[in-house]
N, CA, C and O of each residue as an XYZ file, in Angstrom:
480
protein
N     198.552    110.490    144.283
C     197.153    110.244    144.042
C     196.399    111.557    144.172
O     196.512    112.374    145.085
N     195.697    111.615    143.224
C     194.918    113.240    143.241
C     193.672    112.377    143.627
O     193.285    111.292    143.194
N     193.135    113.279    144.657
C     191.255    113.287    144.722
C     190.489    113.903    145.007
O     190.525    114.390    146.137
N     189.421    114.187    144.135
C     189.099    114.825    143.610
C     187.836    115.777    145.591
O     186.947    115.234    146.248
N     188.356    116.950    145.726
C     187.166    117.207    147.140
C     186.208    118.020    146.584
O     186.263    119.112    146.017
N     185.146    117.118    146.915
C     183.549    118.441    146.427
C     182.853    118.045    147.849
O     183.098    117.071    148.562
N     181.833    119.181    148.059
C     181.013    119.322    149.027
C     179.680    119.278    148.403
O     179.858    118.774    147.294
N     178.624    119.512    148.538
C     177.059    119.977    148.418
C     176.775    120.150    149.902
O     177.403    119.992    150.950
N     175.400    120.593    149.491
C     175.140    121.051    150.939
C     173.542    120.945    151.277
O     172.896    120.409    150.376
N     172.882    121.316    152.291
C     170.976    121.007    152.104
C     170.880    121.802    152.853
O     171.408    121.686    153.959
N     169.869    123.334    152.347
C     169.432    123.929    153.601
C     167.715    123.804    153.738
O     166.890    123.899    152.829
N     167.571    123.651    154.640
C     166.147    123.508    155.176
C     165.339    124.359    154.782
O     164.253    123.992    154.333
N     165.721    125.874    154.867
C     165.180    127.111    154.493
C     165.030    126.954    153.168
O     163.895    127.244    152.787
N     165.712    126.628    152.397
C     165.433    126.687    150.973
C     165.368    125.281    150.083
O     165.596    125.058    148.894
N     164.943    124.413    151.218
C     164.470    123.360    150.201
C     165.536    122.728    149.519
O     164.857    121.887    148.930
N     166.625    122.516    149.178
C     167.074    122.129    147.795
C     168.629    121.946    148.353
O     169.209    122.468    149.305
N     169.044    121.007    147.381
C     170.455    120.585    147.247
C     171.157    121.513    146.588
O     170.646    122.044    145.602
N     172.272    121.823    146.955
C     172.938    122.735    146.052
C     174.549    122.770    145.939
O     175.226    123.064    146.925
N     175.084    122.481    144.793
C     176.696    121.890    144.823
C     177.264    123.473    145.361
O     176.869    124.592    145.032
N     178.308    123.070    146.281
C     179.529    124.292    146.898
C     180.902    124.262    145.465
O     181.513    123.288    145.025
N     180.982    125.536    145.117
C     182.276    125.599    144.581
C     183.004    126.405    145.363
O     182.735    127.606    145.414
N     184.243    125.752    146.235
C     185.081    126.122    146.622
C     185.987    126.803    146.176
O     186.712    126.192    145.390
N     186.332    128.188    146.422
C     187.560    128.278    146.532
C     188.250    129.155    147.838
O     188.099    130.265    148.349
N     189.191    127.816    148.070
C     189.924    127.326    149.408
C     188.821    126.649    150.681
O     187.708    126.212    150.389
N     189.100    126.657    151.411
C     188.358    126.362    152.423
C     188.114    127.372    154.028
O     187.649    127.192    155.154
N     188.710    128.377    153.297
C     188.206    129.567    154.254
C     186.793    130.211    153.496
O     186.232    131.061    154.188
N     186.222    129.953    152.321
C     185.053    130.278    151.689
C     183.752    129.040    152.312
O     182.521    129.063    152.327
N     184.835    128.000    152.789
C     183.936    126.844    153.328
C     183.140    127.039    154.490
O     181.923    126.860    154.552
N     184.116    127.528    155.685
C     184.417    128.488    156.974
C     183.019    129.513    156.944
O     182.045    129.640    157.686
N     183.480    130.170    155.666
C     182.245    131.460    156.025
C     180.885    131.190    155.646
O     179.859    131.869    155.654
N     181.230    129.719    155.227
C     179.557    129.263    154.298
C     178.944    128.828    155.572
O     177.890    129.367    155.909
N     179.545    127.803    156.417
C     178.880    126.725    157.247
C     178.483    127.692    158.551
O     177.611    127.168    159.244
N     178.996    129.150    159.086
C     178.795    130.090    159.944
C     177.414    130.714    159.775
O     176.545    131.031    160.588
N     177.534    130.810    157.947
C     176.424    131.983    157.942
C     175.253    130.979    157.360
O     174.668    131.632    156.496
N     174.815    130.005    157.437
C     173.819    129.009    156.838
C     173.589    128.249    158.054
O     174.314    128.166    159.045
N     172.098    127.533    157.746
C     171.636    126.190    158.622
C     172.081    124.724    157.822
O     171.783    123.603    158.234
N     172.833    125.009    156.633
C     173.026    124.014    155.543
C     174.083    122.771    156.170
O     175.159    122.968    156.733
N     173.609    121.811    155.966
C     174.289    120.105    156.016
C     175.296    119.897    154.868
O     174.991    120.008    153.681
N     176.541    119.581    155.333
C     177.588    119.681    154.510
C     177.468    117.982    154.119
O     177.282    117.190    155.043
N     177.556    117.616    153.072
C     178.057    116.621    152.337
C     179.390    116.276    151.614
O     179.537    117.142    150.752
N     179.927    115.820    151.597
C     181.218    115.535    150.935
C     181.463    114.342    149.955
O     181.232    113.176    150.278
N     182.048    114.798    148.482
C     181.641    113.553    147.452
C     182.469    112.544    147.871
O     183.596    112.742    148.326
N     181.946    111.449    147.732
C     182.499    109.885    147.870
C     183.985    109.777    147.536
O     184.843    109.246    148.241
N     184.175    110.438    146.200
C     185.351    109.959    145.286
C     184.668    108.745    144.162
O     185.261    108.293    143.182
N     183.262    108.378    144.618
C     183.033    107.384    143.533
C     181.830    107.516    142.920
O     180.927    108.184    143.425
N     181.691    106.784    141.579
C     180.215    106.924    140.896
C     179.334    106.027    140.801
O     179.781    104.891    140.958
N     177.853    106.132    140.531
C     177.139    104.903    140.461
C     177.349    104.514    138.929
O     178.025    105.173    138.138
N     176.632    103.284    138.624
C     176.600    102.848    137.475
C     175.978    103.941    136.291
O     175.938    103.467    135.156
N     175.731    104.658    136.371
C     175.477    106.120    135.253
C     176.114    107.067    135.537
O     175.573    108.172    135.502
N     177.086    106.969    135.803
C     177.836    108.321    135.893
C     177.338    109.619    137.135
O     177.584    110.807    137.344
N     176.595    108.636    137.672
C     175.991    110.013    139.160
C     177.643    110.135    140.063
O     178.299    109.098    140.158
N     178.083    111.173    140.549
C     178.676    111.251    141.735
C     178.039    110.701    142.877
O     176.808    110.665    142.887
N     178.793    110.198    143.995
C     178.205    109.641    145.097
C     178.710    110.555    146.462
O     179.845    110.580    146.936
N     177.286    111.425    147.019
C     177.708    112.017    148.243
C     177.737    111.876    149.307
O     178.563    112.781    149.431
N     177.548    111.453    150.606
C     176.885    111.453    151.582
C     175.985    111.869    152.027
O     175.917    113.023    152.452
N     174.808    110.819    152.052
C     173.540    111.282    152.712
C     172.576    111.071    151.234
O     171.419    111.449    151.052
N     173.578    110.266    150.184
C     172.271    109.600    148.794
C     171.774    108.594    150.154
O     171.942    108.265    151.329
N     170.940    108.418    148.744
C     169.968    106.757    149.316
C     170.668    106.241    148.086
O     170.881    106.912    147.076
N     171.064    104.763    148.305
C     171.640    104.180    146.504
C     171.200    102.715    146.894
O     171.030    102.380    148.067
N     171.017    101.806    145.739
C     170.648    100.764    145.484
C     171.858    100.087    145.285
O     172.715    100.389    144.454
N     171.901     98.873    146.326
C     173.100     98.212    145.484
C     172.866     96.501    145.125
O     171.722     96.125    145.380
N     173.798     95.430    144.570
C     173.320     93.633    144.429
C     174.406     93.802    145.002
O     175.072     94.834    145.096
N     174.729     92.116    145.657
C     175.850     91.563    145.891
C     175.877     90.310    146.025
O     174.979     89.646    145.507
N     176.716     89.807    146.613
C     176.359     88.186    146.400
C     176.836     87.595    147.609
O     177.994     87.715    148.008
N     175.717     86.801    148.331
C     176.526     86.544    149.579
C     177.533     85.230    149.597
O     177.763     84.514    148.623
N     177.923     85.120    150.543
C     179.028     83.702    150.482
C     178.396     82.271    149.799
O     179.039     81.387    149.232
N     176.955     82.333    150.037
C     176.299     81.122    149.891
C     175.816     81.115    148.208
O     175.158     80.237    147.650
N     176.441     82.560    147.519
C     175.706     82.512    146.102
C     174.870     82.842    146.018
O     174.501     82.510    144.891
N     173.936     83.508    146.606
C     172.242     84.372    146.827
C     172.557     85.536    146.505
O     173.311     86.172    147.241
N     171.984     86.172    145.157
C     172.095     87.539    145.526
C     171.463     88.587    146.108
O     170.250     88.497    145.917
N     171.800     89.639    146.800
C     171.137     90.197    147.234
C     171.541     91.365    147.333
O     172.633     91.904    147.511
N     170.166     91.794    147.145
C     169.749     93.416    147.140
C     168.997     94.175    148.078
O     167.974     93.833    148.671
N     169.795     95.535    148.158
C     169.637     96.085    149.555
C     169.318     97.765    148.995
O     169.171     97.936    147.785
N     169.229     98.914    149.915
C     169.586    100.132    150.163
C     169.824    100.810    151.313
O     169.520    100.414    152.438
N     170.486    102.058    150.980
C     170.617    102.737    152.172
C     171.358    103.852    151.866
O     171.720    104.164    150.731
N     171.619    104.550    153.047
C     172.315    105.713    153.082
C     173.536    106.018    153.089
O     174.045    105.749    154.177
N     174.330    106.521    152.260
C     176.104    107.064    152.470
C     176.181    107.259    153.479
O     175.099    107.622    153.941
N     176.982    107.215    154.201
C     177.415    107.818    155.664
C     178.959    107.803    155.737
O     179.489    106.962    155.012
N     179.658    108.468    156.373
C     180.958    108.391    156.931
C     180.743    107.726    158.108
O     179.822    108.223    158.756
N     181.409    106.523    158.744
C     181.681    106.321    159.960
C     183.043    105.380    160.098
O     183.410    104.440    159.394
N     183.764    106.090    161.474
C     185.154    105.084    161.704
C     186.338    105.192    160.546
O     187.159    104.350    160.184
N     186.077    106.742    160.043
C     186.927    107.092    159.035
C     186.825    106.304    157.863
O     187.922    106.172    157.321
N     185.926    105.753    157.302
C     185.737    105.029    156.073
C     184.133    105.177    155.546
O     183.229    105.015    156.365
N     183.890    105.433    154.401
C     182.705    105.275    153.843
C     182.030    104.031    153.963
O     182.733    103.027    154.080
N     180.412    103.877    153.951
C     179.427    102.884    154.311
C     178.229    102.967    153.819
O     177.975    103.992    153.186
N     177.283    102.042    153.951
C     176.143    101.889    153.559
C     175.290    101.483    155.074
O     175.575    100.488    155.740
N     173.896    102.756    155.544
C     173.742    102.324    156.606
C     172.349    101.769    155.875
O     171.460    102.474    155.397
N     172.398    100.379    155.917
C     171.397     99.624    155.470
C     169.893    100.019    156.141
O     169.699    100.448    157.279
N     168.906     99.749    155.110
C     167.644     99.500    156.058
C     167.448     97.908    156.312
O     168.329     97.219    156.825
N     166.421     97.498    155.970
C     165.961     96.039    156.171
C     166.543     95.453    154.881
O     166.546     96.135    153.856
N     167.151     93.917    154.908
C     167.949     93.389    154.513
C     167.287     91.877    154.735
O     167.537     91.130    155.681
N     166.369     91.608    153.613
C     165.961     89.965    153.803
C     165.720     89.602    155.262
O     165.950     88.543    155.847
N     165.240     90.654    155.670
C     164.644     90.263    157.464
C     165.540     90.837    158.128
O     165.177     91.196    159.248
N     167.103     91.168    157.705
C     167.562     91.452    158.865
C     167.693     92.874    159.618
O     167.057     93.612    158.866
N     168.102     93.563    160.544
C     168.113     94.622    160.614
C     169.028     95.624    160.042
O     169.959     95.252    159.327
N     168.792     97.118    160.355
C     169.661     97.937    159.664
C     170.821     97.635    160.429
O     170.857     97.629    161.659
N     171.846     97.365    159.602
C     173.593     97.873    159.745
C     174.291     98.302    158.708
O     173.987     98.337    157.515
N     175.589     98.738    159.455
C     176.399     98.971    158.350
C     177.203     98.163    157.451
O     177.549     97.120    158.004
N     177.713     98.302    155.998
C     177.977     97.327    154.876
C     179.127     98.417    154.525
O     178.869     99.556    154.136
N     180.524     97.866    154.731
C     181.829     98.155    153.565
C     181.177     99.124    152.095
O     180.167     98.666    151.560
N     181.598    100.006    151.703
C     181.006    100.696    150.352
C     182.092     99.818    149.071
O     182.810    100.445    148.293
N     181.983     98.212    149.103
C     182.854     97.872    148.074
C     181.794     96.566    147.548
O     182.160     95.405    147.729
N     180.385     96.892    146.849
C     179.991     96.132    147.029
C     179.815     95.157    145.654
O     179.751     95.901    144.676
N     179.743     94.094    145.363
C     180.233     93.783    143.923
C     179.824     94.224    142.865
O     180.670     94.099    141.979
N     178.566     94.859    142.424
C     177.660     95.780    141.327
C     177.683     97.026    141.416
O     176.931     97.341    142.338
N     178.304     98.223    140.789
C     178.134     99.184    140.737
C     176.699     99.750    141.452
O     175.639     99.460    140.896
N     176.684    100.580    142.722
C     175.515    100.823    143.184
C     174.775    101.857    142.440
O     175.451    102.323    141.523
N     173.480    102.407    142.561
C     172.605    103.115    141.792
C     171.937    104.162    142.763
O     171.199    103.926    143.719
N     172.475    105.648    142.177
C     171.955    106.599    143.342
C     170.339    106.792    143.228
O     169.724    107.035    142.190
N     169.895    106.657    144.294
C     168.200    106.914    143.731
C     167.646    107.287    144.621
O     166.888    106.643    145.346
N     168.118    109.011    144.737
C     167.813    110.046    145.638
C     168.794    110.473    147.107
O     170.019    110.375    147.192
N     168.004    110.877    147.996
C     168.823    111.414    148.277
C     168.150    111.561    150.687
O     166.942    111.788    150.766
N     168.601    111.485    151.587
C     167.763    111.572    152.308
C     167.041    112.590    153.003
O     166.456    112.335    154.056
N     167.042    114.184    152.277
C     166.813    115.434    152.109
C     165.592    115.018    151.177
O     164.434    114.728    151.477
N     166.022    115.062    150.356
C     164.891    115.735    149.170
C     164.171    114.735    149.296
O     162.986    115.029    149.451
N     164.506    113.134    149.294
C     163.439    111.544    149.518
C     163.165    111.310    150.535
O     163.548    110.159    150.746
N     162.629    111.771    151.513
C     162.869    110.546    152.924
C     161.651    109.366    152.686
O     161.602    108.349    153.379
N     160.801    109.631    151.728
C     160.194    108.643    151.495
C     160.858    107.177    151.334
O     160.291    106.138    151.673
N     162.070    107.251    150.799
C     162.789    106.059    150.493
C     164.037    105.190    151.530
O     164.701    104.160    151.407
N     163.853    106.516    152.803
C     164.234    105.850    154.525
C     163.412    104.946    154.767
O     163.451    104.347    155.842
């Protein structure tokens, strides 16, 4: 199984997202030393348009609960417990938790929690 490793990164100082092209990971080493920049790492997966998915989007996703309701949520990529997630905000009243990243509708990236926090 090949998969595929990309990073991006966010530095504070300069405002802006900016994709890392690696090469090796001793170029990684000298990036994260000499920067204030937040490392991201791509999902391995895409939203429904062809966006890459990194850690630390905000994405939209539907699903359907056991009872047949669908429902729609957002939140943030996160890594936790060695598996990718969705750390929900408010959820039809309920509070934020975390949600499996397998959710039945292709999710929709729509921003990011750097550049949006409007959408935390």
């Amino acid at each position: 199984m090949n998969r595929l490793i990309k990073f991006r990164a966010w530095s504070d100082k300069q405002t802006m997202v900016y994709d890392i092209d690696l090469n090796g990971f001793q170029y990684l080493n000298t990036f994260l030393k000499s920067t204030d920049s937040v490392l991201m790492q791509f999902t391995g997966l895409i939203d429904r348009n062809g966006v890459q998915i990194y850690e630390g989007d905000v994405i939209k996703c539907k699903d359907i609960t056991m009872e047949g309701q669908e429902l729609t949520y957002s939140g943030v990529v996160c890594f936790e417990d060695g598996w990718y997630s969705i750390e929900t905000f408010v959820v039809d009243g309920y509070p934020s938790c975390f949600i499996p990243f397998n959710t039945g509708d292709l999710p929709l990236v729509i921003g990011n929690k750097f550049e949006n926090p409007e959408l935390l």
